[in-house]
matplotlib code that plots the C-alpha trace (Angstrom):
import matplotlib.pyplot as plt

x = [74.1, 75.0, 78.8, 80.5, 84.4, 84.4, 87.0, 88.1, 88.8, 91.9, 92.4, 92.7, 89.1, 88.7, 91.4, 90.1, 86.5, 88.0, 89.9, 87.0, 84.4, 86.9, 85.1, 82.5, 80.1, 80.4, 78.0, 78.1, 76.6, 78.6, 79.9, 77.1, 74.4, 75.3, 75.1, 72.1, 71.1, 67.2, 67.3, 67.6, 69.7, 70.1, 73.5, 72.6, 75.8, 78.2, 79.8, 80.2, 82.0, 84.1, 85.5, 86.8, 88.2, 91.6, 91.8, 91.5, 95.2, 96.8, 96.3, 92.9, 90.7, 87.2, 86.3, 85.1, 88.8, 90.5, 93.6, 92.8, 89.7, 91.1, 92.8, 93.5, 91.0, 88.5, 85.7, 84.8, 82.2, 83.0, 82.2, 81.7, 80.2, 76.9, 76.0, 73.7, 71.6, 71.4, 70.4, 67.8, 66.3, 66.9, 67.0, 68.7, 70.7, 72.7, 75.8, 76.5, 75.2, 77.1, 77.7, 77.9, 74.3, 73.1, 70.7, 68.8, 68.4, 66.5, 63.3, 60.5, 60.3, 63.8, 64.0, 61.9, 63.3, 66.8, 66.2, 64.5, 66.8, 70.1, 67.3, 66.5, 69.9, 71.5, 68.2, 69.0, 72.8, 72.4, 75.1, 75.8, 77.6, 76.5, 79.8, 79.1, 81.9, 81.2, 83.9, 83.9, 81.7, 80.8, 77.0, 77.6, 75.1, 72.5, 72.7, 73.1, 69.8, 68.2, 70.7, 71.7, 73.7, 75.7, 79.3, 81.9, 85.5, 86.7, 90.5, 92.7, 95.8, 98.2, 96.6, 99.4, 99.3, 95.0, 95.7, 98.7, 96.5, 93.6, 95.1, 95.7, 92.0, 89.9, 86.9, 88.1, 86.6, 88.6, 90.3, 87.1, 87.3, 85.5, 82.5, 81.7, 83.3, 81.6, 81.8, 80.2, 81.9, 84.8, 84.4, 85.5, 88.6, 89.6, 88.5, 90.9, 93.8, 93.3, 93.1, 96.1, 98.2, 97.5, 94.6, 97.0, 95.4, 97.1, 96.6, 93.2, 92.8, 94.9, 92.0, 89.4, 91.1, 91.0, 87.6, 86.5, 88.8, 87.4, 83.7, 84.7, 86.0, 82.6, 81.3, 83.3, 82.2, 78.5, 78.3, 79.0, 82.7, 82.3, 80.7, 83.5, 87.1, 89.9, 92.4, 95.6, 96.0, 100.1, 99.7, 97.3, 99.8, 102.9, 101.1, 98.4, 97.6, 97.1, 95.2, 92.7, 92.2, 91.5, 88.8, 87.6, 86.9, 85.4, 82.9, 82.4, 83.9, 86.9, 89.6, 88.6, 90.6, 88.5, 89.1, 92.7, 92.7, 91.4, 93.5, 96.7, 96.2, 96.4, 99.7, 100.4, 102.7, 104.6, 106.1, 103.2, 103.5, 105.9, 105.5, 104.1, 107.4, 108.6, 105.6, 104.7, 107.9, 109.1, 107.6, 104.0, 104.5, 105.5, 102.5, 100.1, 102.5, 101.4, 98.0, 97.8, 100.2, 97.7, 95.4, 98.7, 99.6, 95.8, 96.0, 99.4, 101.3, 104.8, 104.3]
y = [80.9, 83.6, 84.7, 87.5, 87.7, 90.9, 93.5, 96.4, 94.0, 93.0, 92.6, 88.4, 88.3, 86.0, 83.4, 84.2, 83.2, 80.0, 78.7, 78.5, 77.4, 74.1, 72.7, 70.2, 72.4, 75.4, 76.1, 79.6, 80.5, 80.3, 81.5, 79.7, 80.0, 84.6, 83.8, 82.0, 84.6, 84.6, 80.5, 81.4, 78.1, 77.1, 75.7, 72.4, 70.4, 73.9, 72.3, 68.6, 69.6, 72.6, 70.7, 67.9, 71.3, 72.8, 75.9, 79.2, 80.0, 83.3, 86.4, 85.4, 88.6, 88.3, 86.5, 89.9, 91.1, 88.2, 88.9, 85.1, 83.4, 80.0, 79.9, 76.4, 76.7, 78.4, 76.4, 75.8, 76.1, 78.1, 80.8, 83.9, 87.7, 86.5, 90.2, 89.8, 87.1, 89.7, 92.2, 90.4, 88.4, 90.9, 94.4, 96.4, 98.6, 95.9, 95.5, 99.3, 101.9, 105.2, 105.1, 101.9, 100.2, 100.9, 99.5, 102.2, 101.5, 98.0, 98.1, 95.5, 94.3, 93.8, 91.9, 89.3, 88.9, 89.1, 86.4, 83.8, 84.3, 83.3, 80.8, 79.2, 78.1, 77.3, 74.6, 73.4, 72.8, 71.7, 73.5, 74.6, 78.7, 80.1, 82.0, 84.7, 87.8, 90.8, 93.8, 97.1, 99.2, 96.9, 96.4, 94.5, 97.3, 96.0, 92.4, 92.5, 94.3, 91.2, 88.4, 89.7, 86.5, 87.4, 87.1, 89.2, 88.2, 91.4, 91.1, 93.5, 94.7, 97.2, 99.8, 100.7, 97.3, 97.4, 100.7, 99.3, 96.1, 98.5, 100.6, 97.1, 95.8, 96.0, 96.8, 99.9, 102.6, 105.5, 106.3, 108.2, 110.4, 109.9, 111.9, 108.7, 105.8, 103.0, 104.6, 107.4, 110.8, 111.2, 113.4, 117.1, 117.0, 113.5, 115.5, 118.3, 116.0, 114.5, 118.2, 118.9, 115.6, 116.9, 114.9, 111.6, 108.5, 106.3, 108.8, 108.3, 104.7, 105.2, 107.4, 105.0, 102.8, 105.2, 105.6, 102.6, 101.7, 104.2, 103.0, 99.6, 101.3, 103.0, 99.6, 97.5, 99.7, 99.3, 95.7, 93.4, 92.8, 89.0, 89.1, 90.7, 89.5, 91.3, 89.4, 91.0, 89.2, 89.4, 87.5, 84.8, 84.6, 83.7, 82.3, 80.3, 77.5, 79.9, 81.9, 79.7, 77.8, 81.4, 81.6, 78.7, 79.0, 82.0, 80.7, 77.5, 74.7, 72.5, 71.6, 68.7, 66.0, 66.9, 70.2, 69.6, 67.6, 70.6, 73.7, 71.4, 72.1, 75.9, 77.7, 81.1, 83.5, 86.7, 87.9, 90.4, 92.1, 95.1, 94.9, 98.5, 99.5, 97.6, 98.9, 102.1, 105.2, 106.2, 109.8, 107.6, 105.8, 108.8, 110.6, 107.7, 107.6, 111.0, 110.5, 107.3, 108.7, 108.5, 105.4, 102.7, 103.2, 102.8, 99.0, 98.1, 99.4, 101.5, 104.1]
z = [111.2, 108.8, 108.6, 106.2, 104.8, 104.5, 103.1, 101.0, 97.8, 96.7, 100.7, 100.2, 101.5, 98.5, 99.9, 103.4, 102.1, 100.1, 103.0, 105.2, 102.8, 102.6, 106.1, 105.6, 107.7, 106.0, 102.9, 100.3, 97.1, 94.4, 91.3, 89.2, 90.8, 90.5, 86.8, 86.4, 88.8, 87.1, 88.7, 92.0, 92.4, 95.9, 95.8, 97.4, 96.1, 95.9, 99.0, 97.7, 94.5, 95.4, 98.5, 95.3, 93.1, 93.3, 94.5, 93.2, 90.7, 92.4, 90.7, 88.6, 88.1, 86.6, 83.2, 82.1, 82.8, 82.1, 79.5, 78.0, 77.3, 78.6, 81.4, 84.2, 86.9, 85.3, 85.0, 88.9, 91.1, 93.8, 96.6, 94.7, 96.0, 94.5, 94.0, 90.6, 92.6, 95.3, 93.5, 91.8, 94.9, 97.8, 96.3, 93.8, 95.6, 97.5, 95.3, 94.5, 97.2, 97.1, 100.9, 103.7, 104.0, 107.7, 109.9, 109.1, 105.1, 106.3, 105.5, 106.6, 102.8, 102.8, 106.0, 104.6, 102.0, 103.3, 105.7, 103.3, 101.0, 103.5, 105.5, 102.4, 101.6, 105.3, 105.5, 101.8, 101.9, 105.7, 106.7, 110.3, 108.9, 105.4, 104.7, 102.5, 100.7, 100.5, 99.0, 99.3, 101.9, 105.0, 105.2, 108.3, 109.9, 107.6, 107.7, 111.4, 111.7, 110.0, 111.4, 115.2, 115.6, 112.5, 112.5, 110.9, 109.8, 108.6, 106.5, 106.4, 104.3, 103.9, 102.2, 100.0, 98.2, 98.2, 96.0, 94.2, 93.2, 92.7, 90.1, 87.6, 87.8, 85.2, 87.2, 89.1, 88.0, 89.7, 86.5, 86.0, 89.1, 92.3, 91.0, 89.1, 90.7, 92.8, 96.1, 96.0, 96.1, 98.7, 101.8, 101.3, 103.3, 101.4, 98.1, 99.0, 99.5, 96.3, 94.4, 96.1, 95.1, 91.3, 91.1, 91.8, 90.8, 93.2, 96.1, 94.9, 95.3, 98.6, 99.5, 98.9, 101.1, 103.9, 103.4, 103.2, 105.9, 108.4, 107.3, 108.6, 111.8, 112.4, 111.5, 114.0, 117.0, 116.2, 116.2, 119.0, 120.1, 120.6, 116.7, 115.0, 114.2, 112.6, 110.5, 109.1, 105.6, 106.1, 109.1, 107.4, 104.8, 107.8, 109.8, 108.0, 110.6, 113.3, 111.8, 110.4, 113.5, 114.9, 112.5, 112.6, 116.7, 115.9, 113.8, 116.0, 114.2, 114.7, 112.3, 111.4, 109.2, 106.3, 106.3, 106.9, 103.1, 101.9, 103.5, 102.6, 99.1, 99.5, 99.3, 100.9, 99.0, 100.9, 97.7, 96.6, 100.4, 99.4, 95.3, 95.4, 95.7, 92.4, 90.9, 91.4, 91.1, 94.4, 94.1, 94.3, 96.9, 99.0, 97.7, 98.4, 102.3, 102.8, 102.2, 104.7, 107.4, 110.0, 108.7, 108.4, 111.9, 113.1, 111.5, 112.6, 109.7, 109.8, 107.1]

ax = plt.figure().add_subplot(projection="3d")
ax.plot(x, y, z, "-o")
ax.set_aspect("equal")
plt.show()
């Protein structure tokens, strides 16, 4: 079976996606096999050695954004968003479409090619759920239309930290403007919002999250109800047990003792849940308020 982890970024889909991919029957691609992308590497032993691995150190951004060339915990194989493999294998437009990928954008080529390339690597790592990540817009539509037993774990955060946490990546791009960032240019009345903040940059990336956010609400009501579970990051983060054995019953596995050796060595941290505030000027975070006043509430968050 093919699964996703999927989210806005910066979301903790990545520690959703790393927690799971600890059970012994649960395979991914990983890290090295999206850089030697031209190998089409299967991943056959991804599982064996990443279950033996520490996990992931909090806060670690990209090589390509890293502030230090060495850093502990580096040099790992692990699940990764596998989008230059993707790209190269599938098609090119997977990793950065301007809008959500829809059932509609599936193509018979791209079925084909879609499904061997998940197929191959569920029969190679003999795993009962490939887990895969995906950031951004949902293409949950898309894959669905290939896989209809597909299953969607779909993470959620307070959108005032996703922007906060945005705004100190490397890789966002909405410094720029939204004519030219990743996601394609914002709907008028979210464009007019933004003219009117003063052309705000974190009302910005609070925008993207709403738009993003209300993609993955379209998203959710197209694909089947007993397919799709929502997980509030905050609550993984107090409530870790539950919520992984939540997930886990979703997917169809038990919490086995092996998987228990694994999710012991993670550790949850509540302290980045309000750091917006300490980082951004309280004129921002009303601006960025303003422009979410509708969208927190709609995801269980008090604006």
């Amino acid at each position: 079976m093919l699964a996703v982890v999927v989210g806005t970024g910066r979301c903790g889909s990545t520690l959703v996606q790393e927690l799971l991919t600890r059970h012994p029957a649960v395979g991914f691609i990983s890290g090295v096999d999206d850089k030697l992308s031209r190998l089409n590497l299967d991943g056959r032993f991804n599982g064996r050695v990443y279950r033996r691995m520490a996990p992931r150190p909090a806060g670690m951004t990209s090589l390509r954004h890293s502030p230090g060339l060495l850093e502990r915990g580096r040099l790992r194989i692990a699940p990764s968003e596998a989008y230059r493999l993707i790209d190269r294998h599938v098609f090119a437009g997977f990793s950065k479409p301007c809008r959500d990928l829809l059932a509609d954008d599936l193509t018979p080529r791209m079925a084909t090619r879609l499904r061997a390339f998940f197929q191959r690597r569920i029969e190679r790592q003999g795993c009962e759920v490939l887990l895969q990540h995906l950031t951004g817009w949902p293409r949950t539509g898309f894959l669905h239309a290939a896989f209809d037993d597909l299953r969607v774990i779909h993470v959620i955060r307070d959108g005032r930290a996703v922007a906060n946490s945005w705004l100190q990546m490397g890789w966002w791009d909405g410094w720029r403007g939204p004519d030219n960032w990743l996601y394609g240019p914002l709907p008028a009345p979210l464009r007019q919002e933004w003219e009117d903040s003063g052309r705000s940059f974190p009302v910005l990336a609070a925008l993207g999250w709403r738009m993003l956010m209300d993609a993955y609400t379209q998203a959710r009501t197209l694909h089947p109800p007993a397919q799709w579970l929502d997980v509030r990051y905050e609550d993984l983060v107090r409530a870790p047990n539950e919520q992984t054995a939540r997930m886990l019953r979703f997917l169809g596995l038990e919490w086995t003792p092996a998987f228990e050796a694994g999710f012991a060595r993670h550790h949850f941290h509540t302290e980045r849940d309000a750091a917006y505030r300490r980082e951004l000027t309280a004129a921002q975070v009303a601006a960025m308020e303003r422009a979410l006043d509708k969208s927190l509430p709609q995801w269980g968050y008090e604006s």
